[in-house]
C-alpha distance (Angstrom), angle and dihedral (degrees) to the residues before:
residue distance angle dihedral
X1 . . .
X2 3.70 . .
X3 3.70 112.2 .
X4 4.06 115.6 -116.0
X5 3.99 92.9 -136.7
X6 3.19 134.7 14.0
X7 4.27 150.3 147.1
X8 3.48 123.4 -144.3
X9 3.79 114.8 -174.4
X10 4.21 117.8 -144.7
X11 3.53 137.2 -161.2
X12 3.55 122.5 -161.5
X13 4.10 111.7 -120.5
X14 3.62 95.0 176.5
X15 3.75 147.5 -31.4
X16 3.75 148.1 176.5
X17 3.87 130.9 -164.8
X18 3.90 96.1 -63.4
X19 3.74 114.3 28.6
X20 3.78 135.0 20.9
X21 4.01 129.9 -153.0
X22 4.05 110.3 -134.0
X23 3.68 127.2 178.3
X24 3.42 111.0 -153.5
X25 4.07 135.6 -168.8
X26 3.56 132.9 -173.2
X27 3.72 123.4 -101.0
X28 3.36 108.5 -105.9
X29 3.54 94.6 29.7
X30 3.81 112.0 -110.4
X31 4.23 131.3 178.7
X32 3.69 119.3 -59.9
X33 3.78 106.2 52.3
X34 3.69 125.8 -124.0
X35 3.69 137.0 -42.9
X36 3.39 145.7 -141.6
X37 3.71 134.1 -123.5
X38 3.58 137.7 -175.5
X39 4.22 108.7 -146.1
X40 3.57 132.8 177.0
X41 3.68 107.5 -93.2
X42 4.25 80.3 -137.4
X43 4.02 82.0 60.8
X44 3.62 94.1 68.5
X45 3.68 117.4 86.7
X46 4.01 93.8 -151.0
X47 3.72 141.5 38.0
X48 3.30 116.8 -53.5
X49 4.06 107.9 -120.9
X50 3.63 126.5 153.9
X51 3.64 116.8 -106.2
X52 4.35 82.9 29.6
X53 3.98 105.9 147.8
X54 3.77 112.3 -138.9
X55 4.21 127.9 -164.3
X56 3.68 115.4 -137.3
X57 4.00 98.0 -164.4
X58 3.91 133.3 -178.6
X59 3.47 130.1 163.7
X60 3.61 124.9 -167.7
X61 4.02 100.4 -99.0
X62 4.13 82.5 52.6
X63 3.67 114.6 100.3
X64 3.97 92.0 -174.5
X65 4.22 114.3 35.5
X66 4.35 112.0 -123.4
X67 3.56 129.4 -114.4
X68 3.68 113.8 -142.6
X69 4.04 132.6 157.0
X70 4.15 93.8 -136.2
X71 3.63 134.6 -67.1
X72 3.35 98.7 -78.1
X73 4.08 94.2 63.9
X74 3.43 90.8 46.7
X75 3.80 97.3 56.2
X76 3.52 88.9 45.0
X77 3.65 86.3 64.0
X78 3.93 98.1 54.7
């Protein structure tokens, strides 16, 4: 069963001009500990950096979750 919302929040362990390695844990924490994931750098809607924290958001009326690198970033944008 896929949850209908969620946020997972990412750190970025390392990365080079294709991929990137993120762990990722659940906001609130909950059993099982991180995880790791291996995303397109092209995926990620900021620079790159190590130590960057990324926002994996879905809501229930979202069919695919959102990438974002924090509020702030995205404000900047607008």
């Amino acid at each position: 069963m896929v949850p209908a919302s969620f946020v997972l929040v990412g750190t970025i362990l390392s990365f080079d001009s294709f991929l990137a390695t993120v762990e990722f844990q659940t906001n609130p924490p909950v059993n099982g500990g991180p995880s790791l994931a291996i995303l397109p750098v092209e995926a990620i809607p900021c620079e790159a950096k190590i130590g960057k924290k990324l926002y994996v958001v879905k809501y229930e009326e979202q069919e695919i979750p959102t990438i974002t690198c924090g509020i702030a970033e995205e404000m900047r944008k607008n």
